[in-house]
FIFI-681820 format. One line per field, with one value per residue: residue number from 1; x, y, z of N, C-alpha, C in turn. Coordinates in pm, 1 decimal, m for minus. Layout:
num	c(NUM, ...)
npx	c(X, ...)
npy	c(Y, ...)
npz	c(Z, ...)
capx	c(X, ...)
capy	c(Y, ...)
capz	c(Z, ...)
cpx	c(X, ...)
cpy	c(Y, ...)
cpz	c(Z, ...)
***
This chain:
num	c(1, 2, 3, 4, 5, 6, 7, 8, 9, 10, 11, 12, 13, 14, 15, 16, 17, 18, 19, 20, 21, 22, 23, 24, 25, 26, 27, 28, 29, 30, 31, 32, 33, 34, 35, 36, 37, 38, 39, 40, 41, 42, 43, 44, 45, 46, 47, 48, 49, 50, 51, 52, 53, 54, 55, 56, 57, 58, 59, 60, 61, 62, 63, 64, 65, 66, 67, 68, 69, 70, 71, 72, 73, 74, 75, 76, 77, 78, 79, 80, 81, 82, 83, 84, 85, 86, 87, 88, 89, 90, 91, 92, 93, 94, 95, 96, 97, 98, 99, 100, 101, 102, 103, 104, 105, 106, 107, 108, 109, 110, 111, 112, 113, 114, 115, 116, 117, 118, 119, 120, 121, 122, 123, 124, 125, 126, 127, 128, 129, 130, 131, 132, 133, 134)
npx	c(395.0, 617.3, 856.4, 809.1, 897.1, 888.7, 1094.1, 1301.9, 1372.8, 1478.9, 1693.6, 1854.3, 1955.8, 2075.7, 2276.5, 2389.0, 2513.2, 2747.3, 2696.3, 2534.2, 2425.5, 2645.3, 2823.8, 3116.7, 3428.4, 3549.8, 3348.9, 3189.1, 2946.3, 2887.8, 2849.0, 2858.3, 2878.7, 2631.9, 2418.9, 2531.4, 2491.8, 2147.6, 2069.5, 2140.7, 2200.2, 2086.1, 1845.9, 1711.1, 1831.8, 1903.5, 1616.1, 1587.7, 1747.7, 1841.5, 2039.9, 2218.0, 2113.9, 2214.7, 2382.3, 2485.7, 2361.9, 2573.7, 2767.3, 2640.6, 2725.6, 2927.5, 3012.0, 3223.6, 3427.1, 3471.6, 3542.5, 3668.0, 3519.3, 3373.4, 3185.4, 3139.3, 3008.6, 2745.1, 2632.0, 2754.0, 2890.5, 3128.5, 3127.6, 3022.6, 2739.5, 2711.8, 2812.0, 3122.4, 3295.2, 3302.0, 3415.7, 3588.2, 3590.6, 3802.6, 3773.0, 3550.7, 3668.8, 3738.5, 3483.4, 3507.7, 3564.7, 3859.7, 3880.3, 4147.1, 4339.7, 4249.4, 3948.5, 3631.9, 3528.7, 3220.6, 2955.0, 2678.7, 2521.9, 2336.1, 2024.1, 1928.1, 2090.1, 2405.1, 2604.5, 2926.4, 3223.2, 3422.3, 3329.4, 3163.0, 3153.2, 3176.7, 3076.7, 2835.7, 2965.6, 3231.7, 3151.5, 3119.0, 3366.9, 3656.5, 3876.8, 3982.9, 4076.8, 3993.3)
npy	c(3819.8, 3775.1, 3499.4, 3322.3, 3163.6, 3144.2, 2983.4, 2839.2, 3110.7, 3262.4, 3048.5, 3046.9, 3271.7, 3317.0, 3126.3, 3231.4, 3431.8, 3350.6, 3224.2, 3040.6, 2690.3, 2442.9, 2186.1, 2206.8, 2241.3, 2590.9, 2718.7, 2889.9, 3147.4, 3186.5, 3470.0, 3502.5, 3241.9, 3157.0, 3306.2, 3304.2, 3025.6, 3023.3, 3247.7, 3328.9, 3480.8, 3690.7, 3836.8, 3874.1, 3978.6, 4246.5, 4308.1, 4422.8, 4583.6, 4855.5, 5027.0, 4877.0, 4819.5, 4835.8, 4674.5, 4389.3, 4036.5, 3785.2, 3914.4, 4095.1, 4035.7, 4084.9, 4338.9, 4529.0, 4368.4, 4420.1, 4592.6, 4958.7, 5080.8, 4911.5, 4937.1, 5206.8, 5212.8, 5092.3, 5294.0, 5267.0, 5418.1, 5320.2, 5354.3, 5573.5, 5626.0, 5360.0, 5165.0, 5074.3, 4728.6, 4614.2, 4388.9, 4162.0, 3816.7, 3573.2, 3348.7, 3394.4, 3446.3, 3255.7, 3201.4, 3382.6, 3373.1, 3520.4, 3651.7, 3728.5, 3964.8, 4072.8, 4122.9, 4009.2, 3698.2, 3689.0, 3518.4, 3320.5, 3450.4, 3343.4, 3149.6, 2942.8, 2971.4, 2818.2, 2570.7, 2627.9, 2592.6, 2458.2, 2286.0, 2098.6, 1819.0, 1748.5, 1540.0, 1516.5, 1419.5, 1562.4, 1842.5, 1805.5, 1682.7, 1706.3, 1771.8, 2078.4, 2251.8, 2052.0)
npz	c(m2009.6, m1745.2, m1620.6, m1353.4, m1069.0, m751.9, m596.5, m777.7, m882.0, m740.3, m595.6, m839.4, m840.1, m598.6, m707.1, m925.9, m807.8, m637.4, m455.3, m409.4, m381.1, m475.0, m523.5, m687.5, m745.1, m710.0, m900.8, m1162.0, m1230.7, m1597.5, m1764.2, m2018.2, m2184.9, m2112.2, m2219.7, m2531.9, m2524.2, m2496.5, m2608.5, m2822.7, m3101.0, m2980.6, m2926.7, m2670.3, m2513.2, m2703.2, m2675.1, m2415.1, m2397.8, m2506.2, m2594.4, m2703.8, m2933.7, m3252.3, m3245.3, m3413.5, m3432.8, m3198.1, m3126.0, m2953.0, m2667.2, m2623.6, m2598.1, m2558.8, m2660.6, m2934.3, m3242.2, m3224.4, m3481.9, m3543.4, m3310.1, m3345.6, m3583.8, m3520.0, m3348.5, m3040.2, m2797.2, m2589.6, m2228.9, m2254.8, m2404.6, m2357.4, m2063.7, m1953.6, m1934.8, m1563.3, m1461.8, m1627.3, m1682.8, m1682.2, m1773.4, m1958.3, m2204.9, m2357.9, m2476.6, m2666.6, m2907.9, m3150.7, m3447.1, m3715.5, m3702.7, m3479.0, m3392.5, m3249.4, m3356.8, m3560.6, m3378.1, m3410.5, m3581.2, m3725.8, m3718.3, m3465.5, m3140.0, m3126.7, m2956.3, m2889.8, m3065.0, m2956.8, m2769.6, m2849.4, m2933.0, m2687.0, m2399.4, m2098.4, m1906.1, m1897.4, m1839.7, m1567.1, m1450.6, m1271.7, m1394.9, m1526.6, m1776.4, m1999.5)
capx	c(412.4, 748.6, 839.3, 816.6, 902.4, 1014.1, 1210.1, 1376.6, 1456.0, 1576.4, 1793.2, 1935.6, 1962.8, 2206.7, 2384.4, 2427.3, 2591.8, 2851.6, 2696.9, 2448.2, 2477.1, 2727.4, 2942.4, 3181.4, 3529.7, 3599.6, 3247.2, 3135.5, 2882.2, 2944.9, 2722.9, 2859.0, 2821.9, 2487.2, 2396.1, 2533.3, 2415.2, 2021.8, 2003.1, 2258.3, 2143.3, 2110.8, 1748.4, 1616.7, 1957.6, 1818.1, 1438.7, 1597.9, 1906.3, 1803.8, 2127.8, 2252.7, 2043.4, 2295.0, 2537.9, 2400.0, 2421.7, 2615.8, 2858.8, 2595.4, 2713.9, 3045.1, 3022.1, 3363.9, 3533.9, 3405.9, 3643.4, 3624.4, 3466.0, 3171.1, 3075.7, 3104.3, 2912.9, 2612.3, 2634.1, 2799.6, 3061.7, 3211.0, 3197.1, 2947.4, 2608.9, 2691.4, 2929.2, 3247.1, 3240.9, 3348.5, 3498.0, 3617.2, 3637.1, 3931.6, 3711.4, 3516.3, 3780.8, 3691.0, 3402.4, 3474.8, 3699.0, 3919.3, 3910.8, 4285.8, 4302.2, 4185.2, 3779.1, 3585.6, 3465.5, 3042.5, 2877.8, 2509.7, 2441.6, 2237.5, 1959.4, 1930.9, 2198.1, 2428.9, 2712.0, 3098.8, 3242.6, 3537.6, 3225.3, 3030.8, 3171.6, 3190.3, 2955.9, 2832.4, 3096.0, 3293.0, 3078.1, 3107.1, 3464.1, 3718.1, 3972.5, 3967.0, 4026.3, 4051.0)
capy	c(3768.2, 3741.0, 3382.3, 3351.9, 3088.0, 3203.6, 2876.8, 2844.0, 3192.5, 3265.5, 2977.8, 3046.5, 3431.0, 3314.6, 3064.6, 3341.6, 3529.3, 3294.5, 3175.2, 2925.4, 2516.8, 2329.4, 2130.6, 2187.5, 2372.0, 2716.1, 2712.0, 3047.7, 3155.8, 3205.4, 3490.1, 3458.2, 3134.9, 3173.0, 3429.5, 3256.7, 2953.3, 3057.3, 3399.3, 3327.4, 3582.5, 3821.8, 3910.6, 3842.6, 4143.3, 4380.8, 4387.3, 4540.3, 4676.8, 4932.4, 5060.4, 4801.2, 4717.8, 4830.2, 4582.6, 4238.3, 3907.6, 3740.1, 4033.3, 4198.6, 3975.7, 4100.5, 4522.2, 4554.3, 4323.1, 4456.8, 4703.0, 5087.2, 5063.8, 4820.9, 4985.1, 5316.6, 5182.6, 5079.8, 5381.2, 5256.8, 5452.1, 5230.5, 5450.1, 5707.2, 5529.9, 5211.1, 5099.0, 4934.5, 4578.7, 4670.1, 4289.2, 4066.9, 3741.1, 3519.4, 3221.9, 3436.7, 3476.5, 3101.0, 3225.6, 3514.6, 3377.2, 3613.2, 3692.8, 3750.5, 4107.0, 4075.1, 4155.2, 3844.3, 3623.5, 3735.9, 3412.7, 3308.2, 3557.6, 3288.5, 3086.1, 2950.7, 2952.0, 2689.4, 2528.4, 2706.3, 2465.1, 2333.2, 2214.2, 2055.9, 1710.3, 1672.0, 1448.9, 1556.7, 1409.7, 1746.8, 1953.9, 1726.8, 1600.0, 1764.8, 1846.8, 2240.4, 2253.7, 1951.0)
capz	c(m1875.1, m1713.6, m1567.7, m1224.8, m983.5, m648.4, m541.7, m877.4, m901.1, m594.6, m618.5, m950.9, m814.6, m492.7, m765.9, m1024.5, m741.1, m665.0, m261.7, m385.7, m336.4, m568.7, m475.8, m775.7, m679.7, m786.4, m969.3, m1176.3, m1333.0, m1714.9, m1873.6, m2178.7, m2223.5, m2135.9, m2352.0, m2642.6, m2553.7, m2479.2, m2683.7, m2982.1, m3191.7, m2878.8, m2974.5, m2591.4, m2483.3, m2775.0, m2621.8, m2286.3, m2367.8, m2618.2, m2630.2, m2801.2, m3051.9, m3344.8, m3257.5, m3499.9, m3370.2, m3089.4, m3062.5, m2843.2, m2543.7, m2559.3, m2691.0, m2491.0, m2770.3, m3100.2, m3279.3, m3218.7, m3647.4, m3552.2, m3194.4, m3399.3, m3646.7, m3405.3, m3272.4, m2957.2, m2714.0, m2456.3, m2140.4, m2297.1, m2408.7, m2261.9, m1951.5, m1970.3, m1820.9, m1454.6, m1446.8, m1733.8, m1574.8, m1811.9, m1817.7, m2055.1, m2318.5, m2443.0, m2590.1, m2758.5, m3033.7, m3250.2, m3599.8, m3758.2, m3677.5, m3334.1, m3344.4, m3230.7, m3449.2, m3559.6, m3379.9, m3375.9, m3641.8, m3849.1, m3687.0, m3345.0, m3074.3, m3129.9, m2931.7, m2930.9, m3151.8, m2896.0, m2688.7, m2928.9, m2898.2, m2551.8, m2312.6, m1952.6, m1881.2, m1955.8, m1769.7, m1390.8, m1444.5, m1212.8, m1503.2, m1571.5, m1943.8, m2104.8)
cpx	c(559.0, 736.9, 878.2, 824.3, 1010.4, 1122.6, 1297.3, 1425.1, 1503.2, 1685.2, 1890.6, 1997.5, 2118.6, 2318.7, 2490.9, 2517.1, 2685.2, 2832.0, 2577.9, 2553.4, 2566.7, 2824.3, 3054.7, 3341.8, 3531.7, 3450.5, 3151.3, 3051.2, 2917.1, 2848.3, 2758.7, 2857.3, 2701.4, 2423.4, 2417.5, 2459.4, 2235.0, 1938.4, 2104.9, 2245.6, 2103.5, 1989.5, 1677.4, 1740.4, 1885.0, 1692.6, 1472.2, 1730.3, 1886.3, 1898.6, 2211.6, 2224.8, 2091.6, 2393.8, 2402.1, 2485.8, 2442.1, 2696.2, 2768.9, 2618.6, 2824.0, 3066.4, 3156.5, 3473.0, 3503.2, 3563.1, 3591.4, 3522.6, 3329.9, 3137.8, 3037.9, 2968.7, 2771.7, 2616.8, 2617.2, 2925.3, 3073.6, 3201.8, 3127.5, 2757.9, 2606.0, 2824.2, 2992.3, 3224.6, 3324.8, 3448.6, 3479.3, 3631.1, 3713.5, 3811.8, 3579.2, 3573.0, 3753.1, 3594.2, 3355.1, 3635.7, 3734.9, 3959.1, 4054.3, 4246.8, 4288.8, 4013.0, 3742.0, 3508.1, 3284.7, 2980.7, 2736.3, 2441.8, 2337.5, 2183.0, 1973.8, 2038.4, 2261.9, 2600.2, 2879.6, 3151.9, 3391.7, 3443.1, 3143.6, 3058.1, 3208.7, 3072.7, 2934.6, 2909.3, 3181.2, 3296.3, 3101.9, 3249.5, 3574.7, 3854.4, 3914.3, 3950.1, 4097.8, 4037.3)
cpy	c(3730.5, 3587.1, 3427.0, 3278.0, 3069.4, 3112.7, 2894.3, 2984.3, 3224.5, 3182.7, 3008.3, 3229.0, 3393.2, 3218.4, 3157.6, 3446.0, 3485.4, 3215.9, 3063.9, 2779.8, 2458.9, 2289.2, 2126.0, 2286.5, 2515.8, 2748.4, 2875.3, 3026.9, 3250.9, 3286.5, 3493.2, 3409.3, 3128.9, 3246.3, 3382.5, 3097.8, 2936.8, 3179.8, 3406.6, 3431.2, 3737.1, 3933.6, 3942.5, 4041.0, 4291.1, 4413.2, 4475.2, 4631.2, 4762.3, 4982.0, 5012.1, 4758.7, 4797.5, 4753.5, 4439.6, 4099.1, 3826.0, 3870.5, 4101.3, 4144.7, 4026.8, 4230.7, 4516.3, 4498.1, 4357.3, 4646.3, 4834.5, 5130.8, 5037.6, 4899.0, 5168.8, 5308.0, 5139.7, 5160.5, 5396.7, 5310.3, 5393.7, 5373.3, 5595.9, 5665.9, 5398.9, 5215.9, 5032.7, 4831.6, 4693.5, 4536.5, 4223.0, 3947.9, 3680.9, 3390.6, 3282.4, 3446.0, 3357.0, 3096.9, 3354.2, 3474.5, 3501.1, 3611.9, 3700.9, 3925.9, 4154.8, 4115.1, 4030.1, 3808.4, 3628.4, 3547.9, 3403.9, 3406.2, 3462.5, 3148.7, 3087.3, 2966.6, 2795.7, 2704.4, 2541.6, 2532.7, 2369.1, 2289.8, 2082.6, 1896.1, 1646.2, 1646.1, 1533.3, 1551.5, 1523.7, 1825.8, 1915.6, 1696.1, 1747.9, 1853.0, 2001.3, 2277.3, 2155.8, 1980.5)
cpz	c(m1854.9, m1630.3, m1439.7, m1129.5, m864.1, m559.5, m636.9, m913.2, m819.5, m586.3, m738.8, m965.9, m758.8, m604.7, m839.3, m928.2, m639.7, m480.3, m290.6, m346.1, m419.9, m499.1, m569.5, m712.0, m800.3, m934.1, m998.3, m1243.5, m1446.2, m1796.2, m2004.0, m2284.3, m2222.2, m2219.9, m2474.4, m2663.8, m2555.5, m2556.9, m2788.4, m3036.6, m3100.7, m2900.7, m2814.8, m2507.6, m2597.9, m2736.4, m2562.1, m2290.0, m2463.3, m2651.5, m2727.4, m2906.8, m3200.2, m3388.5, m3365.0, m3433.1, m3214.1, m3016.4, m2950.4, m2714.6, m2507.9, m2669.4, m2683.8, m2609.3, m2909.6, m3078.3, m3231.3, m3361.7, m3564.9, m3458.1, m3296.4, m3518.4, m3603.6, m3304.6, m3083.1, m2875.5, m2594.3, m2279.4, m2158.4, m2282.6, m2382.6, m2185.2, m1984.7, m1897.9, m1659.2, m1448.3, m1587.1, m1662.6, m1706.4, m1820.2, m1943.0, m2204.2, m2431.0, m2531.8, m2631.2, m2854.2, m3114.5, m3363.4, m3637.0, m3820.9, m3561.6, m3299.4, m3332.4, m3357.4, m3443.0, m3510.2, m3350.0, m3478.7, m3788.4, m3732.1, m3563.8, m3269.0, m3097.2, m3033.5, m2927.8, m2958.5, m3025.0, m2804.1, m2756.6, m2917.6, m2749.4, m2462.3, m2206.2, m1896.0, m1806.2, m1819.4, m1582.6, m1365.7, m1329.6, m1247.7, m1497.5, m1698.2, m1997.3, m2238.7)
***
């Protein structure tokens, strides 16, 4: 059974598409945060994305940043068997740390989704405050 609640999704449809209600300025939605924070391990992306399901881990939120090696190796071509992003937005970049080398760093690839570590100590606070990146 898929979830289904047509106030709450509808609402979280027009949010997700940048004309819902907040009152926050300049307020996006972050799938890559989401994704890592709700599907860490990127098992709920491998049911429907079948394409992907060579990549291991978190990396499957972000194919686009994995070396030409690993997507080759999960028999992934950018632009062939899967689409390039069409947009990168930069507020993405935050959580796709980089290895020394430049490939992102493998996250979520053990247990549940957890927390990008420059988050992890901060309150609600954080999240409501009018700062940008503290």
């Amino acid at each position: 059974k898929v979830d289904y609640d047509v106030c709450s999704n509808y609402g979280n449809w027009l949010y997700t598409a940048g004309i819902g209600n907040d009152p926050r300025d300049s307020r996006k939605f972050n799938m890559i945060k989401q994704g890592l924070d709700y599907d860490g391990n990127g098992d709920y992306v491998r049911l429907w994305v079948p394409e992907l399901q060579g990549i291991k881990g978190a990396d499957i939120h972000t194919p686009w940043a994995l070396s030409s090696a690993a997507l080759s190796q999960a028999g992934v071509t950018l632009g062939e068997t899967y689409p390039r992003p069409v947009v990168t937005a930069s507020e993405w970049s935050r959580h796709i740390p980089q290895r020394p080398g430049g490939s992102p760093h493998p996250r979520g690839r053990r247990g549940p989704a957890q927390a990008p570590a420059q988050h992890k100590d901060r309150g609600i606070d954080f999240y409501f405050s009018r700062k940008k990146d503290a």
